[in-house]
KOLVEX-205906 format. One record per residue (C-alpha): residue in one letter; z, y, x. Coordinates in steps of 0.001 Angstrom, whole numbers, plus 500000, padded with zeros to 6 digits. Last residue first. Example, Ala and Ser with C-alpha at 12.3 -4.5 7.8 and 13.67 -1.06 7.14 Angstrom:
# KOLVEX-205906
S507140498940513670;A507800495500512300;
***
This chain:
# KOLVEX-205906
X560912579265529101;X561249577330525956;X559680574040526319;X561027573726522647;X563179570683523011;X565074571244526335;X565079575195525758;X566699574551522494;X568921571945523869;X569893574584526761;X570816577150524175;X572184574868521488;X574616573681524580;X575303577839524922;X576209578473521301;X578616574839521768;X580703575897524316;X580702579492524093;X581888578897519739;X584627575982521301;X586196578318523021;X586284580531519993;X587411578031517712;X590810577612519516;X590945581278519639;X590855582067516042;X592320578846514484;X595440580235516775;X595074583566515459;X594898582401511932;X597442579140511955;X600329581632513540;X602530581741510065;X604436577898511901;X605113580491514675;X607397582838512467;X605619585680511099;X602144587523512954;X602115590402510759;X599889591851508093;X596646589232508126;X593420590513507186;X592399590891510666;X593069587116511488;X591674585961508611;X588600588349509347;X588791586925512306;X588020583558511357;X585399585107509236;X583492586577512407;X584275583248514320;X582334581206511143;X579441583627511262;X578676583593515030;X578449579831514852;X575816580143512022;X573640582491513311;X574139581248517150;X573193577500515920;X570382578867513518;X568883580834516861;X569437578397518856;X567907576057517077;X565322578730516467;X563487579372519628;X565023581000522819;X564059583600525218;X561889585050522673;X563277588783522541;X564648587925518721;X565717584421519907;X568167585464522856;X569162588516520545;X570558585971517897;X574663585991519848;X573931589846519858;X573841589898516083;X577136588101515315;X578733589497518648;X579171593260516937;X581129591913514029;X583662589177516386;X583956593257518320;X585083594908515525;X587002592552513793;X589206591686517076;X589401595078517265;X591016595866514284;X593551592604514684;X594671594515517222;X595304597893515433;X597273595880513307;X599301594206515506;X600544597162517611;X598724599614520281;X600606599099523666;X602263595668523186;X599388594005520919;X597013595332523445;X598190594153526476;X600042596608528539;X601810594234530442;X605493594675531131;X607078591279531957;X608570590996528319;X605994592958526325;X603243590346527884;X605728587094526442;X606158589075523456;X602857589179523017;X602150585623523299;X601001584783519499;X598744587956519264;X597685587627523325;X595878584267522288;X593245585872519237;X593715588888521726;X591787586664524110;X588941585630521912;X588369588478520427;X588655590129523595;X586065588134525535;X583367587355523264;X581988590855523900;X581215590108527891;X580197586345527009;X577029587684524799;X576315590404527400;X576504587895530405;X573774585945528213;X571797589576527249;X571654590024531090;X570892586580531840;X567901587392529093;X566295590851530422;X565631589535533894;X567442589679537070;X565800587721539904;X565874585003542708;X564292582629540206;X566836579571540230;X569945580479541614;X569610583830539553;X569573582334536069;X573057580289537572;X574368583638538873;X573566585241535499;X575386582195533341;X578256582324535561;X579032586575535739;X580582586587531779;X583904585880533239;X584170589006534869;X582596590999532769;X585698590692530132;X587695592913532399;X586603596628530565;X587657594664527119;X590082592402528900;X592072595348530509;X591648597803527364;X595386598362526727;X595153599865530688;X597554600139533973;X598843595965534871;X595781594514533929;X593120597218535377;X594019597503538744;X595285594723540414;X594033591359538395;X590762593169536386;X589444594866539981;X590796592995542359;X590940588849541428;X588408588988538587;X586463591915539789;X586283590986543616;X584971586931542761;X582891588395540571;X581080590948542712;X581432587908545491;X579017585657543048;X576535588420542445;X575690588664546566;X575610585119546410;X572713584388543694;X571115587780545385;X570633585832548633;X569724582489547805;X571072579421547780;X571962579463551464;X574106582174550512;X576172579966548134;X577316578520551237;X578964581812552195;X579762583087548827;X581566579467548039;X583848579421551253;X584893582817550982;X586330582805547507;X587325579164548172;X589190579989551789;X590777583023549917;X592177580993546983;X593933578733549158;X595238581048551911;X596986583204548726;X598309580048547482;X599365578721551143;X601162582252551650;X603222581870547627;X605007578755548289;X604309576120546271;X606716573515544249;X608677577058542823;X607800576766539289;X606786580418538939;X604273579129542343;X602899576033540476;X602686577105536874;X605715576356534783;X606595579789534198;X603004580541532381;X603575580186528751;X607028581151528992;X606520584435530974;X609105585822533671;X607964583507536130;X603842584334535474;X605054588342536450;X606616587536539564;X603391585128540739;X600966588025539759;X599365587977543051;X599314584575543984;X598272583417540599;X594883585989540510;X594061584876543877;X594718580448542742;X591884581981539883;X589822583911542000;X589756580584544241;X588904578810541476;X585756580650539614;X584496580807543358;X584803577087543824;X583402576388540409;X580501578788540944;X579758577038544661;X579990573438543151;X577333574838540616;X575146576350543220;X574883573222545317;X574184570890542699;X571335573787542514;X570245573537545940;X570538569535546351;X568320569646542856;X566027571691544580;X565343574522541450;X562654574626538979;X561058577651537246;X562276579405533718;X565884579845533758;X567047577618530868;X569016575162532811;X570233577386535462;X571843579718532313;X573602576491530837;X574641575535534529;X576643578585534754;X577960578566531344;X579151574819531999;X580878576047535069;X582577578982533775;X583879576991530771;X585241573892533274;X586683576621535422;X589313578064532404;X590359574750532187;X590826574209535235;X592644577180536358;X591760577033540180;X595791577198541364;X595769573599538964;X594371571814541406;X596435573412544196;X599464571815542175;X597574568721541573;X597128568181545610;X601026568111545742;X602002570345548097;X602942568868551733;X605862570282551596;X608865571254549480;X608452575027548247;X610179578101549986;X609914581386547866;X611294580380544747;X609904582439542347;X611405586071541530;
***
């Protein structure tokens, strides 16, 4: 149980790091990425606008998703030493925290545009309802069925600027949809017995290593020719095409590493499923850069 009174004020780095910076710095480049490339101009007061209203909504689901699962992040070594585990903030001001963002950024995000804030509080509601209350704690397929919650940015940001759905922010949140559980059983194969511990039914704990590393397979195979969809319904032109070709390859045979593998072994025997998921953040990074440079240097769109 974390401590449940905290010295006050809170340091400001300790609500910082309620938002899951790391996490928000992805969200926020995919958002922009799918402004960028979303045929029409935006007011750049409107979009600066949209952006800061992504982040805030990627954080306060984030400081949600902490207050909630506080218990479960003390019994967990990777995440004991996060503010409220830690016991420097009490759990009401988290909760307060991440509420004001959620509802701060749909309301100004509003004066965006309707459907652009309409999309951002579904995402806000799956990340810190649907995926953090429901489906994490019941279901082996949590990140699979979960996954759509980080793959909302690059829509919202396509949305900010025409006011619409088309075919290609729906092929983008696609692309970030079947990312997600290679890339997170890449990390939940060297943490399981951190999930095991606390009594998550990730993956590894429910189904075993092998059937795992499986899935990772399956679903690194089935992004290879997704990732090139963007260029095959002309969207994009061929440096992104090449760029998603190429990075799509080198995840699929880092997981193939990873799937070949037998057992995870001692941590220094981890090199796979850590190459794994530290290339895969990298793979979003740098397939959705070629997407904006493409667009940049092409006129695409």
């Amino acid at each position: 149980m974390p401590t449940a009174a905290a010295p006050m004020p809170t340091d400001w780095r300790d609500f910082f790091a309620l938002t899951k910076p790391r996490v928000m710095s992805l969200v926020i480049f995919t958002g922009l990425c799918g402004m960028l490339t979303a045929p029409g101009h935006i007011n750049p007061v409107l979009g600066f606008t949209a952006i800061l209203c992504i982040a805030l909504g990627a954080g306060g689901a984030a400081a949600l998703n902490q207050w909630w699962e506080a218990d479960l992040d003390a019994g967990m070594k990777r995440t004991a030493q996060r503010p409220l585990p830690a016991g420097r903030m009490d759990r009401t001001s988290a909760r307060d925290f991440g509420g004001l963002l959620a509802a701060a950024s749909v309301f100004v995000m509003y004066f965006v545009g309707w459907l652009p804030a309409v999309i951002l509080a579904i995402s806000i509601v799956y990340y810190a309802v649907v995926y953090t209350i429901w489906l994490k704690p019941r279901t082996p397929q949590n990140i699979v069925i979960g996954g759509g919650a980080g793959a909302f940015p690059p829509l919202i940001g396509w949305v900010a600027v025409t006011g619409h759905i088309t075919l290609m922010p729906i092929v983008l949140f696609a692309i970030i949809f079947i990312w997600t559980p290679p890339h997170f059983w890449s990390l939940a194969l060297f943490v399981e017995s951190d999930y095991a511990k606390v009594g998550i039914p990730m993956l590894p704990v429910v189904a075993g290593e092998a059937a795992t590393r499986r899935q990772i397979m399956l679903y690194a195979a089935l992004l290879l020719p997704l990732s090139v969809v963007p260029w095959a319904i002309g969207g994009a032109g061929p440096i992104y095409g090449i760029a998603a070709l190429l990075l799509s390859a080198g995840f699929l045979a880092l997981t193939l590493r990873v799937g070949l593998r037998r057992s995870t072994g001692p941590d220094d025997a981890m090199q796979p499923e850590k190459q794994a998921f530290k290339f895969s953040i990298l793979y979003l990074f740098v397939l959705f850069g070629a997407l904006v440079a493409d667009h940049l240097l092409l006129a695409k769109g």
